[in-house]
N, C-alpha and C positions, 0 to 999 in steps of 0.2 A: 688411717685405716689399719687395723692390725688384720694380719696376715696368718695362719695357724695351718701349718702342712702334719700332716702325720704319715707315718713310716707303714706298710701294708704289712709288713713282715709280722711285728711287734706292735705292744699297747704303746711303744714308747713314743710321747708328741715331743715337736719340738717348735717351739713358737719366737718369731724372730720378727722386727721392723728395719725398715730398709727404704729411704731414699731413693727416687728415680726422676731420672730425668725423661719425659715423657715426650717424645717426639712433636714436634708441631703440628706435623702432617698425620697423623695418626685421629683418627674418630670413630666415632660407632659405627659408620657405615662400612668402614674397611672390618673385612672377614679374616683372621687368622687361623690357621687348619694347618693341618700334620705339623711341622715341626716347628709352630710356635709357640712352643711352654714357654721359651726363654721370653717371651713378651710378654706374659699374665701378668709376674711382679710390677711389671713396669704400667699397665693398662690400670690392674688395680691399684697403685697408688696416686697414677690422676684422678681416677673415682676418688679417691680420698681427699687430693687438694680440691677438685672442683666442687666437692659437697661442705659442709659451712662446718664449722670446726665442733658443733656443738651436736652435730647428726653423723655418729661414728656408727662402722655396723664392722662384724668379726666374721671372714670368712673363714672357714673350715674348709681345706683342702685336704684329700688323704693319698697320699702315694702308693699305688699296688703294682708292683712289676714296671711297666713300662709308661704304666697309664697312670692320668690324675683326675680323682674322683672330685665333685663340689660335693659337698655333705650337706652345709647350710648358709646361710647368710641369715646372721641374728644380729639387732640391736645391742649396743655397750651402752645404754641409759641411765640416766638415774632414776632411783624408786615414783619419784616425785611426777615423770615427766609422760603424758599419755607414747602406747604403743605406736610406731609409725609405721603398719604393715606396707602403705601404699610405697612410700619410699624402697622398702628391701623388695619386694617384686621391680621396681624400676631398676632397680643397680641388677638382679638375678639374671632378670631380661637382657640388661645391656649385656653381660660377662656371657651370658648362653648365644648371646648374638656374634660378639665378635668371637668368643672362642666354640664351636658349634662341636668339635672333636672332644668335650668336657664329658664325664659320664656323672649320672648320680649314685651312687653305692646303694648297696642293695640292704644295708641295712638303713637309710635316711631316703629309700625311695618312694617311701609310703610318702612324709613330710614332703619331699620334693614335688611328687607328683600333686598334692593338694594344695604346693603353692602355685604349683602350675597352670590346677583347675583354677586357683582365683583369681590368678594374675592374667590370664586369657578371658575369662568371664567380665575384669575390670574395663580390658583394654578392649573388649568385642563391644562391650556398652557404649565406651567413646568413640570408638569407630562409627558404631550404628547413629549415634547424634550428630558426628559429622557427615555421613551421606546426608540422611535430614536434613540438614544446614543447608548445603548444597544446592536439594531443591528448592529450599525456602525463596533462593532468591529468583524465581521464573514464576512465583504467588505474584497477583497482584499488589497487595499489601507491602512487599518488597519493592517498587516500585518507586512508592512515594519518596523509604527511605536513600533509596542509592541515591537519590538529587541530595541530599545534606551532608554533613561533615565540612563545613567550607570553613576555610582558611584566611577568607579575605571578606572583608564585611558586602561588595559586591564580587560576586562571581563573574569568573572573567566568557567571554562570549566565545563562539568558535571561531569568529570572525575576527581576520587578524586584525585588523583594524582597530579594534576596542581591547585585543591583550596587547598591542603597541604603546595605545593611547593611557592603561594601568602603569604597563611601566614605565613612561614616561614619566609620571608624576612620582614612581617609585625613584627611579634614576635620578628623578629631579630635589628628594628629597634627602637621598646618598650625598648629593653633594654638600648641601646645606648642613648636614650634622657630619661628614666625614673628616676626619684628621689625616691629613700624610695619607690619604688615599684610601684609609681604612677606613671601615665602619665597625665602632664598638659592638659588640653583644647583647648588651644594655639598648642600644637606641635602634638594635635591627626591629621591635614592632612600632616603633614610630615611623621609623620607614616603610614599613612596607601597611601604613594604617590601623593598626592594635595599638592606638596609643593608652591609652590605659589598663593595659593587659600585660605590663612590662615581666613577671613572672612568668606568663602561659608564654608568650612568644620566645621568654630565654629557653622553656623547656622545648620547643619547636628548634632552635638554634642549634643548641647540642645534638637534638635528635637529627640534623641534617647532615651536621657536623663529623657525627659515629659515622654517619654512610661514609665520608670520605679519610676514614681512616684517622681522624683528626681531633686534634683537642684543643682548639684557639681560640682566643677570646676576642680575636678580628676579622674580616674578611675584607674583600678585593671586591671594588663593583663585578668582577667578571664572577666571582663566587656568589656576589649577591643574587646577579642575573641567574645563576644554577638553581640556586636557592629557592629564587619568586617560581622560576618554571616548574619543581615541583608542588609548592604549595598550592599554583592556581591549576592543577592538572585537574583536567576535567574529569578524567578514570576515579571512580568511589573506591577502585580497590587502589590506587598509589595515595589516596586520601589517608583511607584505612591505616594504610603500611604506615604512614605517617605517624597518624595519632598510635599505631602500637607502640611506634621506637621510641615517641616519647617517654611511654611506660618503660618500655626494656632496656635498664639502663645497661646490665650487664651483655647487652645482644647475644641472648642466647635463647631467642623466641619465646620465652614463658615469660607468664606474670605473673607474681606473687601478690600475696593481697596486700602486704607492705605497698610496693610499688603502685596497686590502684587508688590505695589510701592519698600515696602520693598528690597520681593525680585528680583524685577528688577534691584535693585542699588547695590545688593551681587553679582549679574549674570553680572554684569557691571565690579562692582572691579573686580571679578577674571578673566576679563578675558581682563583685563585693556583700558573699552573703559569710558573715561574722560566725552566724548559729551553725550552718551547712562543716564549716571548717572545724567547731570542736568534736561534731557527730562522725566526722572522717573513719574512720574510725570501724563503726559501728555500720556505716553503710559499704564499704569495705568486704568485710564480714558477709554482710548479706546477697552480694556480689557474689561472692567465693561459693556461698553456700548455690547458689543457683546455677550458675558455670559446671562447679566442680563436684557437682554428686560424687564421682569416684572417691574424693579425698584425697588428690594426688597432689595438694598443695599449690598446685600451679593452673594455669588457663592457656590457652594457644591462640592465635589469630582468629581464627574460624569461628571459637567461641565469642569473643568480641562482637565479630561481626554479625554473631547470630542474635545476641544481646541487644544491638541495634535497628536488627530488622526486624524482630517481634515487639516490639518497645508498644501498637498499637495492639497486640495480642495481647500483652500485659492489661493494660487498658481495658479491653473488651471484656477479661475475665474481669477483671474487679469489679466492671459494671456492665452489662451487656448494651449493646447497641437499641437505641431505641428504634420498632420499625419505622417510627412516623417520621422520621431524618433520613432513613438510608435512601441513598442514591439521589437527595437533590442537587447535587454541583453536577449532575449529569441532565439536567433541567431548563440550566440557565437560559440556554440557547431560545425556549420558546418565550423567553419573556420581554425578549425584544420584537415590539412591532416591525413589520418588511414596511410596513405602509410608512412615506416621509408624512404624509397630510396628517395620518391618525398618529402620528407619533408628535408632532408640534400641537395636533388637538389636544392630546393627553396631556404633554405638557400645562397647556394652557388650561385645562381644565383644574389641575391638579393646584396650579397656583392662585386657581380662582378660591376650590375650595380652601385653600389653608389661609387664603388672607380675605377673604370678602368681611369678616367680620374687623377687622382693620379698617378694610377698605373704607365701609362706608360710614366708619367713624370716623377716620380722619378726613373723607370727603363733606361731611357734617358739619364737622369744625371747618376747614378750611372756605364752606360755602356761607358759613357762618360770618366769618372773621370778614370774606370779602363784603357781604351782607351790609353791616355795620361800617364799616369802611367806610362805603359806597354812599350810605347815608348819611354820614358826616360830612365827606368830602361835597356833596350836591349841598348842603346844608350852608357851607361857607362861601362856598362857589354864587350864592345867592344874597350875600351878604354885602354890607359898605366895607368890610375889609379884605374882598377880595380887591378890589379896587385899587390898595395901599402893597399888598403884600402877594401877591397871583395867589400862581397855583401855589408856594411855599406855605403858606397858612391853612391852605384846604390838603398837604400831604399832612403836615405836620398834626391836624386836627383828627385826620383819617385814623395816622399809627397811633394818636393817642386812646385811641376806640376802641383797637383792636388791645393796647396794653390792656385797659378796664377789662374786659373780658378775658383775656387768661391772664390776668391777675386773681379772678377770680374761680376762674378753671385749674388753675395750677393748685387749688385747696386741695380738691374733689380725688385724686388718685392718691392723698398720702389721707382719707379718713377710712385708717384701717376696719374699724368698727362697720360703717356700714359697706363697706364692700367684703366683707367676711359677708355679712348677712342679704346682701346683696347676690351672694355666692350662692347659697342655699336657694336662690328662687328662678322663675322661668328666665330673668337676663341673662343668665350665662349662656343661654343660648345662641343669644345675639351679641353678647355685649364680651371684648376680649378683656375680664378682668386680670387675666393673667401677666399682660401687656401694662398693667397701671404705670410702674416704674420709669417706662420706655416713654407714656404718655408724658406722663411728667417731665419728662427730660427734652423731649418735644415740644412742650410748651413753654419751659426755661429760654430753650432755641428762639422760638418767636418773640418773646417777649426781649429775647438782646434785642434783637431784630429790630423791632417796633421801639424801643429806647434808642436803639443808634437813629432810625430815622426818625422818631419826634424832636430829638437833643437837637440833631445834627443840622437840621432843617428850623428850628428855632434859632442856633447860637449863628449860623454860617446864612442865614436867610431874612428870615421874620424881624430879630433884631435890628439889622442894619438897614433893614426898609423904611422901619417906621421911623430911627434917628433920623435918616437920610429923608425922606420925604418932603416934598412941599407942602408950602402952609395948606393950598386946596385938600391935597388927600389926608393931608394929618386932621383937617376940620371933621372929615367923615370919621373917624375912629375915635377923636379928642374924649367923646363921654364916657369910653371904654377903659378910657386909659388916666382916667383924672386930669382933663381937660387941659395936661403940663405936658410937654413933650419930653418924655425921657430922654436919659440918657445911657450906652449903654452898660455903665456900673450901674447904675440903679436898678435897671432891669436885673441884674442879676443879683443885689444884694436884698432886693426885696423879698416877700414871703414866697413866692412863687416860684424864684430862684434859688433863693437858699434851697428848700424843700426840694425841688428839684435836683440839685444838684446833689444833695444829701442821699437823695435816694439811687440815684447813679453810681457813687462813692460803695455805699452800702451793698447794692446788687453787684456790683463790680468784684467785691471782695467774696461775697458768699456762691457767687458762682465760678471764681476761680478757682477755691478752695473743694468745690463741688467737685471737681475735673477729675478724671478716675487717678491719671496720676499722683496728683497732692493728694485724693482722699484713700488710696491704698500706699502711701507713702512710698510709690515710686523714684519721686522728684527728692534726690539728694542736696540739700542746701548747708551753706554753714550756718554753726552758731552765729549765734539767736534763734536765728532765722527757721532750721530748723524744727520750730515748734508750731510752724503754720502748714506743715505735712503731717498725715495720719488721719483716723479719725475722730478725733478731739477735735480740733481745727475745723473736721468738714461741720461738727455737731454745733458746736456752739457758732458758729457764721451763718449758720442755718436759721441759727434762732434770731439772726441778728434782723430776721426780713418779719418778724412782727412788726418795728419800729418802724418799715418801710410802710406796711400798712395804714400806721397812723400815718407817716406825712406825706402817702396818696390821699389820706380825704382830704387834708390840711389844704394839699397842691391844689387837690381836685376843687376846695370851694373857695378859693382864691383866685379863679378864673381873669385874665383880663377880657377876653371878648363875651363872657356872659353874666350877665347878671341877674335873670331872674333863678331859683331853685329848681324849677323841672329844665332845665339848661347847664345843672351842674351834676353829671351822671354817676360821677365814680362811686359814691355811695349807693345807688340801685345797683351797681352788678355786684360788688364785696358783701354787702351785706348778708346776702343769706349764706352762700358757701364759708364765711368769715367767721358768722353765728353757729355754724353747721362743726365749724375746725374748733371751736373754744369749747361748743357741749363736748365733741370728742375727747380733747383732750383734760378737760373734767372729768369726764366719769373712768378715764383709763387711770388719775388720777386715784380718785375714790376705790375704785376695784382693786388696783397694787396695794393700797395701803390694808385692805382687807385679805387677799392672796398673798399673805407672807407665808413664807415655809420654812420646813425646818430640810436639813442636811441627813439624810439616813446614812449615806455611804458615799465616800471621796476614791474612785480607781484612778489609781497615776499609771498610763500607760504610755509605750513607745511613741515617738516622735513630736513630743512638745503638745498632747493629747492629755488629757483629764474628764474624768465624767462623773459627773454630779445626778445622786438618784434624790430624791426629794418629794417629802411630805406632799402630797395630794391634797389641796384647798378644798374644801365644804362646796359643795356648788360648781365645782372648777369642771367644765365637762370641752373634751374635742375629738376632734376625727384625726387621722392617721396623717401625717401628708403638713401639717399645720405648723406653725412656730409660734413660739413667748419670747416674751420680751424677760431681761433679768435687770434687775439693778441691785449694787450692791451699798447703801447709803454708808458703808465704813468708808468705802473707795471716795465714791461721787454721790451726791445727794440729786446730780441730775442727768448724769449718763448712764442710759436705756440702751443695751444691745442685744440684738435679736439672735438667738437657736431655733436651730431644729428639736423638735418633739422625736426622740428615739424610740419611748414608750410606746405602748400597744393603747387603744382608747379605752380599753378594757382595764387594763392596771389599773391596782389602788396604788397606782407612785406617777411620781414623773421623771423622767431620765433624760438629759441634755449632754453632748460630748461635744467638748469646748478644744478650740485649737488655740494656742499661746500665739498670736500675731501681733501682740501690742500692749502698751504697760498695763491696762487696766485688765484682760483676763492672767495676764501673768500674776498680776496682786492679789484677784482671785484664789488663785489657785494657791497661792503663800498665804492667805490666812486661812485656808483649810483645812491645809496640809501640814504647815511648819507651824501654825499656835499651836494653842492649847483648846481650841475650841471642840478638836473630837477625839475620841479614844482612838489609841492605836488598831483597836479592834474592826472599827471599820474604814480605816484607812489603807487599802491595799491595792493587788492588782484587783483587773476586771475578771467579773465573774456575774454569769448571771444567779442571781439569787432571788427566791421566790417574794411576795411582798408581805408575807407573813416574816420569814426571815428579817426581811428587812426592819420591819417595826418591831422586832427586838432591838435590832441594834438601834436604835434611836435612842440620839446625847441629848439627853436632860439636863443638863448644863447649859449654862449661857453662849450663846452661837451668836457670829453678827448675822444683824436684818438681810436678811433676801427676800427682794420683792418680785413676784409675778405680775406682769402684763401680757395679756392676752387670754383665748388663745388667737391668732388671726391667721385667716385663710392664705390657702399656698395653690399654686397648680396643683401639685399632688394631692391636694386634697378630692381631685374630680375623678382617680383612679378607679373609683365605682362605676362609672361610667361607660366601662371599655371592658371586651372581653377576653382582651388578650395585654398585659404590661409589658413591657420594655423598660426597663428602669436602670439608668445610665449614671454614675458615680463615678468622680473624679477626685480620688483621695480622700480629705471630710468633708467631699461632696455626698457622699455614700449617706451621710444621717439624714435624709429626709425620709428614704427610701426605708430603714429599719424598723422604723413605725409600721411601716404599710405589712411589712415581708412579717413583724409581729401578728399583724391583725388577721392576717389570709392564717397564718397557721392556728391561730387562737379559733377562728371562723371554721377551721378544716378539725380539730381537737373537738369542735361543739359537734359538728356536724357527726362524730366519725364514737361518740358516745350516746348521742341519739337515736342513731343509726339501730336497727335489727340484724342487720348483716354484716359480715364481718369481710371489711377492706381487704382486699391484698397490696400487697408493697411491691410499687415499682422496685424496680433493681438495672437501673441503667445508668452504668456509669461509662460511657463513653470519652470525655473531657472534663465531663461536670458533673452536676445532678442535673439530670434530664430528669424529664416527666413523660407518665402518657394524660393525654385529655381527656379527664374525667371529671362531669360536670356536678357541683356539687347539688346535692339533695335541699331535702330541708331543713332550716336551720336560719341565719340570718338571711333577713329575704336582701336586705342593701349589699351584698355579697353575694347574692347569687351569680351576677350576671358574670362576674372575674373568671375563667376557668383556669386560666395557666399566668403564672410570672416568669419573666427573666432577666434575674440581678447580674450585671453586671458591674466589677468593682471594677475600676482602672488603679493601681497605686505606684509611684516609684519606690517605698521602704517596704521590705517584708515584713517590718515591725508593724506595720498598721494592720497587718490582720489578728494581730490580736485584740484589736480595739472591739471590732463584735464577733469571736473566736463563740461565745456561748449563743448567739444568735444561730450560727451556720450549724453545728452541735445540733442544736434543736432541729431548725427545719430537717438533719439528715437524722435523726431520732423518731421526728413524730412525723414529719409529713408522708404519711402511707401514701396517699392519693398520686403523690407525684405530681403536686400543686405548682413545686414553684423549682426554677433551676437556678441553682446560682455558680457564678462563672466570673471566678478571679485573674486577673492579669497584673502581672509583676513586669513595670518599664523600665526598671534597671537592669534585669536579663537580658541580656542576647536574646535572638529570633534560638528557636528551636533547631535551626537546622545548622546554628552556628557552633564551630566546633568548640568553643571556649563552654558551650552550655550543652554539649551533647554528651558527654558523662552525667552530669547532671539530671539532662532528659531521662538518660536512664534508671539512673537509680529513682528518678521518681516514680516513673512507672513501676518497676520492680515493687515499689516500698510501697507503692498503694496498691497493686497485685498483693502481695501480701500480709499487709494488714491493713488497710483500707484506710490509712492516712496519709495526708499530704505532707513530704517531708520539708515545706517551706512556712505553711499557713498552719500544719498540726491540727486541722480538722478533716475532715472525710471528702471537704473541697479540696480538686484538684487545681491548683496553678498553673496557668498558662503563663509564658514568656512573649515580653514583648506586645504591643500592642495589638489588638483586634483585628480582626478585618471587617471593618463595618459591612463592607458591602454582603460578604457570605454570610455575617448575621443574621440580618434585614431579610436575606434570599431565604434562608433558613426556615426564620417564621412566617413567612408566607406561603411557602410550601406546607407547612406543620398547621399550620389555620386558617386553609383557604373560608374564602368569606365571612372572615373576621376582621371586627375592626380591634387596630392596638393603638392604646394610648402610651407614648413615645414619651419617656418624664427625663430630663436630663440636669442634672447640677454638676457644670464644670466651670473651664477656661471656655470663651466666647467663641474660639477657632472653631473646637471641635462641633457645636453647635450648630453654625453653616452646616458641615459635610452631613451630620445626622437629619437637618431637616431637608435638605436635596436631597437625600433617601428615601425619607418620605415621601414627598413626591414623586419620584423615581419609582417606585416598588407601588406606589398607589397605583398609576400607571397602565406598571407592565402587569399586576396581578389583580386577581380578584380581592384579595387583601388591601382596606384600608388605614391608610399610617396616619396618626395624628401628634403631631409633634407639641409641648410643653417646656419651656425651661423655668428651670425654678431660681431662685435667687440666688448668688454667689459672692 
């Protein structure tokens, strides 16, 4: 700091620097008065060390008679650098604070007095924001916030019992990593549970560390114990203080936007978002600018905390609350019956409706299966070889009756063709096509079943009766058997044996290989061996049970105990469902080879993700909700794998988004992308592009064959059906739904240009895009009935949201109506009230307050952290559409599945709202 005194007498200045040693004890808050001139020199050139080498400002002091005048405090700048007025009113202030006996001259009084009006007008402004603050937190709204900020992934209880029982495990884990009694700095968030946050936790360390005066890079279990008792303190203001020190590293209560930068890029690592960390930066900045209207370069405590408790204010401005949501978690309470009787009725009611279409299909079959059994079994039981062999012949004759018939049952759920079309008519009423896969897999079940007890009950029974037997009882069977008494290799090397046991060997392999494990190649094996995991292995083992089909008739009319033809069945029950599977898979046949397309546009996006748009077949027509089959004959000339339809049913395209889980999309996607097969030109990221665009861009060049199969029906495709969606995605479980979320806004786009009246635009942005319910006009009548959707994505990568970035774009572009809400959840973040993600929280809010993007997904959808709360979902829209029915469509992991259709029942239940649950393939 340069120092400039001048002489009262004379013009003559004299300007001098000078070193001081500046007392310790000395601060702003001490007043100096009458005879401390002699401490100015020394006061101002701590101002000068504690200000940063590059921020010098020239006081002008003037001596007249006894007294010393201030004249100015001006900047020594370079030309280059903006003006810092905020800074010279804070130094002005301090010097007029501690030295109060200063006068201003009466030639620089005018200047003085005007810095005075501003610099009291700057500091009245942040006063008055601080009483504000203040009351902010006695708002309800503040309320929610003061429970977060937590330090420890559970919050510790008030009950000692349960902070004993935390640091026990803490204590217990001190020991296991401590050296010579210490614990490093590095491994205190593994200790005390942040183990993957080893950044955020070291900047917690130091910051506990400042408090005691200290700079170690060990501590003492008894330090540790200090340590936990702060971070699990239950007070939101020793929270608060916390998370500031982390920021202050110089402890001198301010934050500079440097320092929040900081920890934006610690809130970033831990909670591993890559993008968040170069943008630091920039959201920083916009931090500062919100805080610090004055321009004082710095932020205080108060501000922080004010930043935290309006975080839902941010929010409301950006999108207002919708009314038809407020206040129902104040609700709940009536939607539990007092009554025990009606509350196991409801239950039971509720399990009736979601399964009776189940029910009495498999009560069907299973009355069926006993049916035929029962007939067989009375059948033999009346025969000359129950005589030789008991009941062993009459079970074993029973299970092979029951094989015949879901031998030939087990066609009928994989002839996609007719149960697509099957779909379109009054069965779906009754009939659970949705469930085909499950049947199938059901029938698989029986049929081991029914093979272990015919095998088992022949090889260990039947056999050894008839060897064994006396001449008397072998005489009664002798015409049966070729009038020789076997032996029993013969029995088994014969036709009836061999084919037998062939089909055993065969079934054996293609339903092991079936098993979810081998066929999602869970099951880690070694070479070789390894190649009978995946789904290759499950595909071709599959195919290996046509053969079994020929050597069931072979078996089947190779009988020993029957001989005439109406006595050798297996050909009555295969025949038709057999005949039924070979037309199917003929004409899916004939169709692929006519539905080849061509490649318009290859998007390589984030997370081992690719999406193929593609030429539109002549004749090629579906509904939203559907999936095709692809094959690509460069690959395999006989591996068929199934997508989702992304496109709208409307498009002139078709558009699939393909995940790399195994060699053959991976090959895929390398002759797309790394031939020569398409111009650079439409090789890029994703982007929605219209389909005029598109058939420009189509490569007239040689492309390999892609064949279409399909299209064939999905649950989602029943979405018409229901007035309210719930549409559930779990990472690229999300593509079935992007079709449907096209076609509502393509439906709401017809509707809203037909239209005489001009829409108004919802504007609620609460968490998400909400909507109000507003039922569409006229326009598609198969659409009418839908009035609201709710997308929700579940993902763990923030990179997947840019896979449909141009989809969410749209819906918050064109959907006036307030059609449809969609509601993103990121499962790599922390919960929201966790302190590793509550810098985060804020800037998001902030950043969509003001400009109404999301600074993780960069569309106008806002991110949620952390998983859902299914249940305040569910509670949510049922309050928002009483006596509506939703259909419930869900594409994940199995787990989640259970908890979403116990909700359904659950909420069917307690409200007038009925929930209809779907899961779609996965």
């Amino acid at each position: 700091m340069r120092l400039s005194a001048s002489s009262g007498s004379s013009s003559k200045q004299s300007n001098y620097n000078r070193s001081f040693d500046l007392p310790e004890d000395l601060d702003d808050s001490t007043t100096i008065s009458g005879g401390g001139g002699e401490m100015l020199p020394i006061f101002l050139d701590g101002l000068g060390r504690q200000s940063n080498s590059q921020d010098l400002v020239e006081v002008t002091l003037e001596l007249e008679d006894d007294s010393v005048v201030m004249c100015s405090v001006t900047p020594t700048r370079d030309e280059l650098q903006p003006p810092r007025l905020e800074r010279n009113l804070s130094i002005t202030s301090r010097i007029r604070r501690k030295f109060p006996w200063l006068r201003s001259s009466s030639n620089g009084s005018e200047t003085a007095s005007e810095d005075a009006v501003e610099e009291n007008t700057i500091m009245s402004a942040r006063d008055d924001r601080r009483m504000k603050a203040s009351l902010q937190r006695s708002r309800s709204n503040a309320q929610q916030a003061l429970k977060g900020l937590r330090f420890i992934s559970k919050s510790t209880s008030t009950r000692a019992c349960d902070s004993e029982e935390l640091w026990r495990k803490v204590e217990s884990t001190f020991h296991k990593l401590a050296k010579d009694g210490l614990l490093s700095r590095e491994d205190f968030g593994e200790c005390i549970g942040m183990v993957d946050s080893k950044e955020f936790t070291v900047g917690i360390f130091d910051a506990l560390a400042r408090r005691r005066r200290q700079k170690i890079p060990r501590i003492t279990k008894e330090e540790l114990r200090d340590f936990w008792l702060q971070i699990s303190d239950q007070s939101f203001d020793a929270r608060l203080q916390i998370f500031f020190d982390m920021v202050d590293i110089n402890e001198d209560g301010r934050i500079t936007r440097e320092e929040i930068q900081e920890l934006i890029m610690l809130s970033a690592s831990a909670n591993k978002l890559s993008k968040l960390k170069e943008q630091a930066e920039d959201y920083a900045s916009l931090v500062m600018e919100e805080l610090d209207p004055e321009k004082l370069g710095y932020i205080e405590l108060w501000q922080l905390e004010t930043l935290l408790l309006q975080r839902d204010t941010y929010m409301n401005y950006s999108r207002p609350l919708s009314t038809a949501s407020v206040g129902w978690s104040q609700n709940l309470g009536s939607f539990r019956p007092k009554n025990v009787m009606r509350r196991v009725t409801g239950t039971l009611k509720g399990h009736i409706l979601e399964n009776w279409q189940r029910g009495w299909i498999l009560m069907l079959w299973f009355f069926v299966m006993a049916g035929v059994f029962a007939l067989k079994f009375n059948q033999y039981r009346n025969r000359a070889a129950f005589q030789v062999m008991g009941y062993c012949v009459t079970t074993a004759k029973g299970a092979a009756e029951t094989l015949k018939l879901n031998m030939a049952l087990i066609l009928l759920p994989v002839c996609r063709n007719t149960l697509t079309w099957l779909r379109s008519t009054r069965a779906r009423s009754f009939i659970p096509f949705d469930d085909n896969i499950n049947f199938h897999k059901t029938i698989a079940c029986a049929i081991a079943i029914g093979i272990f007890t015919h095998a088992g009950t022949h090889l260990a029974c039947d056999f050894p009766r008839i060897i064994n037997s006396s001449p008397e009882d072998f005489a009664l069977i002798a015409s049966d058997v070729g009038n020789t008494r076997p032996t029993y290799k013969g029995l088994l090397s014969g036709v009836e044996g061999v084919t037998g046991i062939a089909m055993v060997v065969l079934m054996a392999i293609s339903f092991t290989l079936a098993i979810r494990g081998f066929r999602r190649n869970l099951v880690k094996l070694p070479a070789p061996f390894n190649r009978l995991t995946g789904f290759n292995a499950f595909w071709y083992s599959h195919h290996l049970l046509g053969l079994v089909y020929i050597l069931l008739i072979v078996h089947g009319s190779c009988l020993f105990l029957a001989q005439k033809w109406d006595q050798k069945t297996s050909w009555m029950y295969i025949s038709v469902p057999l005949l039924l599977y070979i037309v199917e898979r003929t004409v899916r046949r004939c169709r692929s080879v006519r539905y080849s397309v061509k490649v318009l546009k290859v998007s390589v996006l984030p997370g081992n993700v690719f999406s193929l748009v593609m030429s539109k077949p002549q004749g090629f027509t579906y509904e939203s909700g559907q999936y095709i089959f692809l094959q690509c004959p460069t690959i395999s000339p006989f591996e068929w794998h199934p997508f989702s339809i992304t496109s709208a049913s409307g498009d002139d395209y078709l558009s699939v988004h393909i995940r790399m889980v195994g060699d053959w999309t991976q090959e895929l996607k390398r002759i797309f992308t790394e031939g020569t097969h398409l111009p650079p030109s439409i090789i890029g990221p994703a982007e929605l592009s219209t389909p005029q665009t598109l058939l420009r861009q189509k490569d007239q060049t040689s492309q390999p064959r892609l064949l279409v199969d399909g299209p064939y029906g999905a649950p989602a495709q029943d979405y018409k059906n229901y007035d309210v969606l719930l549409l559930v995605g779990l990472g690229i479980g999300a593509t079935p739904f992007i079709s449907i979320l096209r076609d509502l806004l393509n439906n709401t786009t017809e509707e809203q240009q037909d239209s005489t009246t001009e829409t108004s635009r919802s504007d609620d942005r609460l968490n998400s895009y909400t909507s109000s319910n507003v039922t569409p006009g006229s326009g598609n009548k198969k659409l009418q009935r839908v009035k609201s959707a709710h997308f929700y994505w579940v993902t763990r990568e923030p990179e997947s949201f840019e896979w449909f970035k141009g989809v969410m774009d749209q819906v918050a572009e064109m959907d006036h109506k307030g059609q449809i809400e969609l509601h993103n959840y990121l499962t790599s973040v922390y919960e929201e009230h966790d302190a590793r993600s509550t810098l985060i929280t804020m800037v998001q809010a902030l950043n969509h307050a003001k400009h109404g993007v999301d600074i993780l997904s960069g569309t106008r959808v806002r991110t949620h952290f952390a998983r859902p709360n299914w249940k305040e979902v569910f509670t949510k829209i049922a309050l928002k559409h009483p006596h509506a029915t939703v259909g419930v469509f869900y594409c994940g992991l199995p787990v989640l599945a259970q908890e979403l259709k116990k909700l359904c029942h659950e909420l069917s239940n307690k409200t007038s709202t009925r929930f209809e649950f779907h899961k779609e393939y996965f």
